[in-house]
C-alpha positions in Angstrom: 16.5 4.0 -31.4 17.5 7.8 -32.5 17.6 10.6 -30.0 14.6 12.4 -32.3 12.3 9.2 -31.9 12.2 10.5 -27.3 11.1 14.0 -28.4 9.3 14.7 -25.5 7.2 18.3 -25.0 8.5 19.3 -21.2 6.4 21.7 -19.8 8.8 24.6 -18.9 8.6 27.5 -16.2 4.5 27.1 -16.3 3.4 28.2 -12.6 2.3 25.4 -10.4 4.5 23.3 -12.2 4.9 19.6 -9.7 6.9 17.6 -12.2 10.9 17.8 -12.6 12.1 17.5 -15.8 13.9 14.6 -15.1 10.3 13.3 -13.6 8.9 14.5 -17.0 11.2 12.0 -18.8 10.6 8.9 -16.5 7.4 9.2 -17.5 7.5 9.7 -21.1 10.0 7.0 -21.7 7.5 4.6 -19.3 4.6 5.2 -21.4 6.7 4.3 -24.3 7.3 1.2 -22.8 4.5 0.2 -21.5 2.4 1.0 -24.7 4.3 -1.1 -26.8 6.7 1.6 -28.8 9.3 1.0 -26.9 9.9 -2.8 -26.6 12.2 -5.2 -25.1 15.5 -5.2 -26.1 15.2 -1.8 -28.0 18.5 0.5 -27.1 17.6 3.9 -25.8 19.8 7.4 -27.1 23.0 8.2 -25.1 22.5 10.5 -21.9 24.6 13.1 -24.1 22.4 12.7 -27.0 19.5 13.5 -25.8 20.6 16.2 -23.2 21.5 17.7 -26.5 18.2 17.2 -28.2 16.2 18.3 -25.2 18.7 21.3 -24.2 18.6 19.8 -20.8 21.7 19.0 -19.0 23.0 16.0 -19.3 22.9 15.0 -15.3 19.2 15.7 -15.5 18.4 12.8 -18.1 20.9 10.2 -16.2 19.2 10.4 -13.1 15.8 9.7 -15.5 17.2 7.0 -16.8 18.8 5.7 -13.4 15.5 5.7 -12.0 14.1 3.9 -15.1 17.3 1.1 -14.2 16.0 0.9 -11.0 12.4 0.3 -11.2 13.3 -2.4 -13.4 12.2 -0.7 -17.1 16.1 -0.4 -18.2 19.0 -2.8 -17.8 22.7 -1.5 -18.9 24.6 -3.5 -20.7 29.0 -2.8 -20.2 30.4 -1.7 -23.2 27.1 -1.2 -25.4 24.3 0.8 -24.2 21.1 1.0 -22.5 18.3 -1.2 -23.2 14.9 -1.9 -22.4 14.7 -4.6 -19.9 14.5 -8.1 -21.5 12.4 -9.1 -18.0 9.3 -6.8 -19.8 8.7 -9.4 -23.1 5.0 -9.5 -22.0 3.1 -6.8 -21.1 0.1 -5.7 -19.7 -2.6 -5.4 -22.9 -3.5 -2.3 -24.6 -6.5 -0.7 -22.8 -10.1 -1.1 -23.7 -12.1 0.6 -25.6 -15.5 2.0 -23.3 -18.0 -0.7 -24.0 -15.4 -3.5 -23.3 -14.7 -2.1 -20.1 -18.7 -1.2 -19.6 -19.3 -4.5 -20.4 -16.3 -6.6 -18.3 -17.0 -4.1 -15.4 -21.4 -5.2 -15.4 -20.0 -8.7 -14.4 -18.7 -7.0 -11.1 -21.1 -4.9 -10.1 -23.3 -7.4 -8.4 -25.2 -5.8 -5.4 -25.3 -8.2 -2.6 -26.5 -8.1 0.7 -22.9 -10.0 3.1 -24.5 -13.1 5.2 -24.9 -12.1 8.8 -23.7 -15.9 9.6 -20.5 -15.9 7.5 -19.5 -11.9 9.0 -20.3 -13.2 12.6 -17.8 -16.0 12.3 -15.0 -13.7 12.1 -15.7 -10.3 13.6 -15.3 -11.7 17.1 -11.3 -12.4 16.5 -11.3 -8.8 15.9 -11.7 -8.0 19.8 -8.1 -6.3 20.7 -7.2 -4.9 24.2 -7.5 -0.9 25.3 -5.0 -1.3 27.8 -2.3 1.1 27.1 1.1 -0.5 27.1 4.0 1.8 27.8 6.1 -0.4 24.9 3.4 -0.9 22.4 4.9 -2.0 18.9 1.5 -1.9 17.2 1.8 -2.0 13.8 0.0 1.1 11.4 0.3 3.7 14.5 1.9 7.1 13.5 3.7 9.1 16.5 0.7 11.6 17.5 3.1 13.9 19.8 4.8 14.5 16.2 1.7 16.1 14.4 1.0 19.3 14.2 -2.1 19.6 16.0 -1.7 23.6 16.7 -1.7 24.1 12.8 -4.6 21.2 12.8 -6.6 23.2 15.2 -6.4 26.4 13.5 -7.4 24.3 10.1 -10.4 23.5 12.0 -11.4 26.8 13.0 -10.9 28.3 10.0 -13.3 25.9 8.3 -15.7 26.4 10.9 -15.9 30.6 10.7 -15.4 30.2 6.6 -17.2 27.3 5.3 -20.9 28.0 6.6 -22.7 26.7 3.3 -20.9 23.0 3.4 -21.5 22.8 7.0 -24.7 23.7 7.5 -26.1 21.2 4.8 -24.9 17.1 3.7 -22.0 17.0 1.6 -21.7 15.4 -1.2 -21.5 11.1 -1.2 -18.0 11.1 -3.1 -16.5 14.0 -1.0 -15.9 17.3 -1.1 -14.7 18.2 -4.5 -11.4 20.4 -3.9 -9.9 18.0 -1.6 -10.4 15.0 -4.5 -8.7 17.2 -6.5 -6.0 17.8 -4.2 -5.9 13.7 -3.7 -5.4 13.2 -7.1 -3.0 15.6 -7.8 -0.7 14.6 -4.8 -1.2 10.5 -6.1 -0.1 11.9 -9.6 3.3 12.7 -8.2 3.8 10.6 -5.4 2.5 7.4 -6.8 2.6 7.6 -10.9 -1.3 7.3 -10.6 -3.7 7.9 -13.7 -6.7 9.3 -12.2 -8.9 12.5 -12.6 -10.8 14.7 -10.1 -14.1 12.7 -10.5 -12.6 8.8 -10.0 -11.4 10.0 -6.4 -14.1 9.0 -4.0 -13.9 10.2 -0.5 -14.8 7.1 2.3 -14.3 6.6 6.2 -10.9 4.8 6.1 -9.6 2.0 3.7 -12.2 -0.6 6.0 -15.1 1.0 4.8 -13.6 0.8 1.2 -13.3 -2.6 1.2 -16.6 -3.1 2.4 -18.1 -1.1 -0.2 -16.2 -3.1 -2.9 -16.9 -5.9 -1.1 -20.8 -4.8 -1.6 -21.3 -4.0 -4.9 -19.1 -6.3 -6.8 -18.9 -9.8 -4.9 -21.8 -12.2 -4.8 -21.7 -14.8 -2.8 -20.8 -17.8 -5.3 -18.3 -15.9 -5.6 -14.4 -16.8 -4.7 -12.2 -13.9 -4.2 -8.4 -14.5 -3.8 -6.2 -12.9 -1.2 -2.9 -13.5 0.2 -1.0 -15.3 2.4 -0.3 -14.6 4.8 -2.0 -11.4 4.5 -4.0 -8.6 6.0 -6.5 -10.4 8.0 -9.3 -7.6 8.0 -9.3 -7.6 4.4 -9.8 -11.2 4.8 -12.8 -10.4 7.8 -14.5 -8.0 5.2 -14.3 -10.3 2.2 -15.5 -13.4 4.0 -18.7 -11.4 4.3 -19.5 -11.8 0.8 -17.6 -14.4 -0.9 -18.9 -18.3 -0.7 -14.9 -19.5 -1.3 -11.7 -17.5 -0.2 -8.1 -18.4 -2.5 -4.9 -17.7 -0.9 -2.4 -17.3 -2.7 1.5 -17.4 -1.3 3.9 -14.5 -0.8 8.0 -14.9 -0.6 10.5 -11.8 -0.9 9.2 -10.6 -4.1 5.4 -10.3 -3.4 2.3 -12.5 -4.5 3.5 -15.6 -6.3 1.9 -14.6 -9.7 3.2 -18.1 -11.0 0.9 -20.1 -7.9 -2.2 -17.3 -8.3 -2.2 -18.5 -12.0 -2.2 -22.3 -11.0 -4.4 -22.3 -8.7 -7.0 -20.3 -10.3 -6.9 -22.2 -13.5 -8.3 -25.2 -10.6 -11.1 -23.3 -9.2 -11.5 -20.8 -12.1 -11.0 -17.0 -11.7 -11.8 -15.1 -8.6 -14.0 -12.0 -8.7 -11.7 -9.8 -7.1 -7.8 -10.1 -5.5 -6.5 -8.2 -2.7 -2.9 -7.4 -2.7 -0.6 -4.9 -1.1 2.1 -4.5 -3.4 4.4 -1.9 -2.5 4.8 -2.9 1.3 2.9 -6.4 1.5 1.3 -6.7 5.2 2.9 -8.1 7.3 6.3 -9.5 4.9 7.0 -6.1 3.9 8.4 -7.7 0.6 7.9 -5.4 -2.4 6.2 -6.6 -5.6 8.7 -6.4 -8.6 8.2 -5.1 -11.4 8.0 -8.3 -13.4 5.4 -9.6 -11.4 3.3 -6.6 -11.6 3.5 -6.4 -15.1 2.3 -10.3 -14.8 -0.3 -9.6 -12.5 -2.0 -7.2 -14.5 -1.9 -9.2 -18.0 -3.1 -11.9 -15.4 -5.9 -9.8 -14.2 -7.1 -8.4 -18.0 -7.2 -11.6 -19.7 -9.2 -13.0 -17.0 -11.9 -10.1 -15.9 -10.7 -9.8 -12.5 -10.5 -6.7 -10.1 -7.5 -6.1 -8.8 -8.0 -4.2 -4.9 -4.5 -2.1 -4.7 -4.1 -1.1 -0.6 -1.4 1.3 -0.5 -1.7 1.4 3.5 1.6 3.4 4.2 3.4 3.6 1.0 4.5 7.6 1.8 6.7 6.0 4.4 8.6 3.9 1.3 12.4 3.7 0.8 14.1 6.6 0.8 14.7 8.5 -2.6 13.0 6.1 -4.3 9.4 6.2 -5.3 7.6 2.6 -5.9 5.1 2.9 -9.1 1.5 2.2 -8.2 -0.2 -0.7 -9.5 -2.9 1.8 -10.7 -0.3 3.7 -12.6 0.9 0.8 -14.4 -3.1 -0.5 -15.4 -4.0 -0.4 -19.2 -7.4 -2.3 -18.9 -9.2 -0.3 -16.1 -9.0 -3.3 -13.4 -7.4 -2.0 -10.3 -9.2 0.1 -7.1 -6.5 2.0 -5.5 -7.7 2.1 -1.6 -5.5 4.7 0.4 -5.7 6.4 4.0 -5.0 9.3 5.7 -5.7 7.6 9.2 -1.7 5.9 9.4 -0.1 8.7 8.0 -2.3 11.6 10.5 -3.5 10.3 13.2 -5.8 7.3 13.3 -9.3 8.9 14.4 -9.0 11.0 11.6 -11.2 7.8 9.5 -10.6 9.9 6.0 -9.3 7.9 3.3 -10.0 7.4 -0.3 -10.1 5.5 -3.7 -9.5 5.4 -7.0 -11.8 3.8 -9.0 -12.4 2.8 -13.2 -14.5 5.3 -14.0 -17.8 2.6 -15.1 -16.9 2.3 -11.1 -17.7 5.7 -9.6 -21.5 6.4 -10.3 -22.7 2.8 -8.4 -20.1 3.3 -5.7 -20.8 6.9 -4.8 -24.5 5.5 -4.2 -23.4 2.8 -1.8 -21.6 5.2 -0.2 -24.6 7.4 0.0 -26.5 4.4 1.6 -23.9 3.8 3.8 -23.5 6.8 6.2 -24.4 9.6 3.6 -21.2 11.1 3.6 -17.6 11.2 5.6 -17.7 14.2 7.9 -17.1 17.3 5.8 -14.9 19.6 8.7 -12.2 17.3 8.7 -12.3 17.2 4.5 -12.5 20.8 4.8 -9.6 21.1 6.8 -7.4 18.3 4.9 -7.8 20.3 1.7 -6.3 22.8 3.3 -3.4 20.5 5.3 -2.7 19.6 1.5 -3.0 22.9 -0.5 -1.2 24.8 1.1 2.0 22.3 1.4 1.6 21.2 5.5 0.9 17.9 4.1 4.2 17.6 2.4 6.4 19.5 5.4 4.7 16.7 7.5 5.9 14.0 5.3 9.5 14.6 5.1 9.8 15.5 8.5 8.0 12.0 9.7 10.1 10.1 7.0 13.2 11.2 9.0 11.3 10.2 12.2 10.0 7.0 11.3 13.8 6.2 9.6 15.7 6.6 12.0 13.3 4.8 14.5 13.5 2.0 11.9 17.5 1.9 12.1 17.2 2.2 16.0 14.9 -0.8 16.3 17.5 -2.6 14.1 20.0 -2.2 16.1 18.3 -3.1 19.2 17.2 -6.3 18.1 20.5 -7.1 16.7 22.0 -6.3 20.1 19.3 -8.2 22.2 17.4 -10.8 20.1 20.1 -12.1 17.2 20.5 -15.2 19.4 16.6 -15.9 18.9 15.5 -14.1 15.8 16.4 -14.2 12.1 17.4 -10.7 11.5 14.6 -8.6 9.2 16.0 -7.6 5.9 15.8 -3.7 5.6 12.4 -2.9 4.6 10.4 0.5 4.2 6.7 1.5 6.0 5.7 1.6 9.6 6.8 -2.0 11.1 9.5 -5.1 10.8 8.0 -8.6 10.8 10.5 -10.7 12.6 10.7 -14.8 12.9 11.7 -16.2 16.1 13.2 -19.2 16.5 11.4 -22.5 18.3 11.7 -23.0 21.8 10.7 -27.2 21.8 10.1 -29.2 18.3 6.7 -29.9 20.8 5.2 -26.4 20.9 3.8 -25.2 17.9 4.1 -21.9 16.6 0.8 -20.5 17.1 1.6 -21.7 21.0 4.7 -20.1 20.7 3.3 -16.8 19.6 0.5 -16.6 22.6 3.1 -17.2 25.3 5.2 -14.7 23.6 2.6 -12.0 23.7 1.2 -12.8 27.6 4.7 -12.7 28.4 5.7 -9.5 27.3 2.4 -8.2 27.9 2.7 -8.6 31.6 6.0 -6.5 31.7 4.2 -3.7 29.2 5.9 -4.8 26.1 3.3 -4.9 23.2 3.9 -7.1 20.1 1.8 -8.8 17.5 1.6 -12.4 16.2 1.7 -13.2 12.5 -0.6 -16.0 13.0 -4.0 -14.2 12.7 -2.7 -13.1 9.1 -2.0 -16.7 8.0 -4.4 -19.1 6.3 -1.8 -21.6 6.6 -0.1 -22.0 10.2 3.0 -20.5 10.5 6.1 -23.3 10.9 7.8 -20.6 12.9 6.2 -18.2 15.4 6.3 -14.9 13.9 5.8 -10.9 15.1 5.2 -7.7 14.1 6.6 -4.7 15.6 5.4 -1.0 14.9 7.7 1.3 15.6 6.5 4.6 13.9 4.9 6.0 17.4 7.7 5.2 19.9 10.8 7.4 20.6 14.2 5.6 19.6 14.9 5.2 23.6 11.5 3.6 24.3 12.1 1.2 21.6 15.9 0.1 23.0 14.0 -0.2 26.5 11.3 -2.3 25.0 13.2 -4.7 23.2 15.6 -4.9 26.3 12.4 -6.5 28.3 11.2 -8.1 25.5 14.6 -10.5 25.1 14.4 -10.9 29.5 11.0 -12.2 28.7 12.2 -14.7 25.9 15.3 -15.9 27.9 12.7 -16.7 30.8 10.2 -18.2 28.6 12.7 -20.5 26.6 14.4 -21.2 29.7 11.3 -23.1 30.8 11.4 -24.9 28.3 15.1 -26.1 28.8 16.6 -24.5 25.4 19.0 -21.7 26.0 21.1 -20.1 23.7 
């Protein structure tokens, strides 16, 4: 391929300007890709060449096309060139034209009202504890003595002496329009996602999302396909509305697109799938690029909705930026759910979605129905926390925070708990799953994980079993620990009691290591 065939139109010293150049180019040479001009085994220009071509410098397009090599678009080949990735031979299809998508989209919007039987035989699991625990590793909790609640505060009072016409009447269902627009914007850049203004809608945190989709496009003859193990309230809201539940496996590269293919070719397509692809809950294995590619073909040929939860992908790995399924969609099949609640604080119930656009009239009314709108002073006062660049300054300085917690915990279960534990690869987000070893071939794991948890409950350690997020018990007892909210000393003293507490426990049962 010739240097003149990647003519791409920067957009150069324009004020407000949020993408690099070198940004500019991921992008262009993505959409290439992914729309079929580009295809596999094509070889791209030399760095040199088309610095030349673009009068850019040349260290500007190798770090383009290093972060095209390592999301997987490019491979490098020693002595010849670089190529597109002979992994991408089948991508997603072309998108639809309107009246396909109109059409295909009909089939999902099925308003339902969830069986109060089939909702009542899960929400009791649900029941958690309020006893504070001085060591609590709860997953999805960000540190609340790091947020900036003087700034907060005076974002709140501003909005109150200011803003006298949106608070003294209901908002509007989708949200209040400037902070969309700020959502989308910031998801443009952060995230690679393809969304206007208008396909934002506004809810009261990723549950009520769910339960909204859940609503309006699953009826109950329905199956819908999840997986496994997986986020078990997505699995509570679902089994509301859906007669048969699919779950499909996860290993270290995400959903098994492969087994989600197989199995639905048995039972026939599900109405919708919920996956977490960029930090799966609770693995925190990453979905390649291959499989998402796979996953969306999967989901276009077959008319199925694809829920994207994005939970706490601004706490990814460092200096790289994981593509969103949404970003990568041709055919107008994936709901991007996202929240502010683990990234702010968690009372602050403000998150969002992006939706096909067929999608936003229908769900903006079942929002309406739902509680009328999501409080407008705290949208008032997140516009702001976003415009005005807090948002951002927050972000970097709670990806240091939560890093180095993530390194400290690391090292503290590699000091205490290697005799007991397989050792967590390193992983991105807000909390490590780890797998502990068996105490007595007689005690299963989901007995294993209990007596765990009283244990270091009684001595103020809080951790979290993996069982509740399995459909299929666990061989080996399992946890999850948070670690976002606790200072690097608290977690070395909490993982020091925690071990005490496994020694003890296993000792009872004659097996020490």
């Amino acid at each position: 391929m010739r240097a003149e065939d990647l003519l791409i139109a920067l957009k150069r010293n324009e004020a407000g300007l949020s993408k690099s150049y070198h940004r500019q180019i991921f992008e262009h040479v993505r959409e290439a890709i992914l729309d079929g001009r580009l295809r596999s085994g094509d070889k791209l220009p030399a760095t040199r060449e088309l610095a030349v071509m673009l009068t850019l410098a040349r260290n500007t397009v190798a770090r383009a096309y290093e972060d095209l090599l390592a999301e997987g678009y490019l491979e490098g080949r020693v002595g010849s060139g670089t190529y597109v990735s002979s992994e991408l031979s089948q991508l997603p299809p072309s998108p639809l034209d309107s009246g396909s998508r109109q059409r295909g989209l009909q089939r999902h919007l099925v308003k339902t009202v969830p069986s109060a039987r089939m909702v009542g035989r899960h929400v009791h699991r649900t029941v958690r504890t309020m006893r504070p625990l001085p060591f609590d590793f709860r997953p999805g909790i960000p540190d609340w003595d790091a947020f900036p609640r003087a700034l907060w505060l005076r974002l709140i009072g501003r909005a109150l002496r200011g803003n006298a016409a949106e608070l003294g009447r209901y908002g509007e269902p989708g949200g209040y329009f400037p902070l969309r627009e700020a959502i989308a914007r910031h998801l443009a850049v952060s995230r690679s996602a393809v969304a206007s203004a208008e396909q934002v809608v506004i809810v009261s945190g990723s549950q009520q999302a769910l339960d909204l989709i859940a609503r309006l496009c699953v009826h109950p003859r329905d199956s819908v396909a999840l997986e496994d193990p997986g986020y078990p309230e997505a699995r509570r809201v679902l089994a509301g509305s859906a007669t048969r539940q699919l779950f499909i496996p996860v290993d270290d590269e995400g959903i098994d697109v492969r087994a989600l293919a197989q199995r639905t070719r048995t039972h026939g397509p599900p109405r919708v799938l919920y996956v977490t692809p960029s930090h799966q809950f609770p693995t925190g294995a990453t979905l390649s690029l291959s499989r998402r590619l796979a996953l969306l073909d999967w989901a276009a040929r077959r008319d199925v909705l694809i829920i994207e939860d994005d939970y706490d992908s601004e706490f990814g790995s460092p200096g790289r930026m994981i593509e969103s399924l949404q970003g990568l969609d041709r055919a107008h099949k994936v709901i991007y759910v996202g929240t502010f609640s683990t990234v702010l604080f968690p009372p602050l119930r403000v998150g969002y979605v992006v939706l096909p656009p067929e999608m936003v009239e229908p769900f903006v009314q079942a929002k309406w129905l739902a509680d009328r709108q999501t409080p407008t002073l705290e949208q008032l006062a997140l516009t702001d926390f976003l415009e005005e660049g807090h948002f951002e300054r927050h972000l970097r300085r709670m990806r240091r925070l939560v890093s180095a917690r993530r390194d400290a915990l690391r090292a503290a279960l590699e000091a205490h708990l290697s005799d007991w534990i397989e050792l967590p690869r390193p992983s991105a987000g807000m909390h490590l799953m780890i797998r502990l070893s068996a105490p007595h071939p007689g005690v299963s794991a989901p007995d294993t994980e209990k007596r765990v948890v009283a244990a270091a409950a009684s001595q103020g350690v809080g951790i979290y079993p993996v069982g509740p997020c399995c459909h299929v018990p666990p061989k080996e007892p399992a946890f999850l620990l948070g670690y976002a909210a606790l200072t690097e000393q608290r977690i070395q003293e909490g993982i020091g009691i925690l071990s005490k507490q496994i020694s003890l426990l296993y000792k009872g049962f004659g097996r020490i290591r």
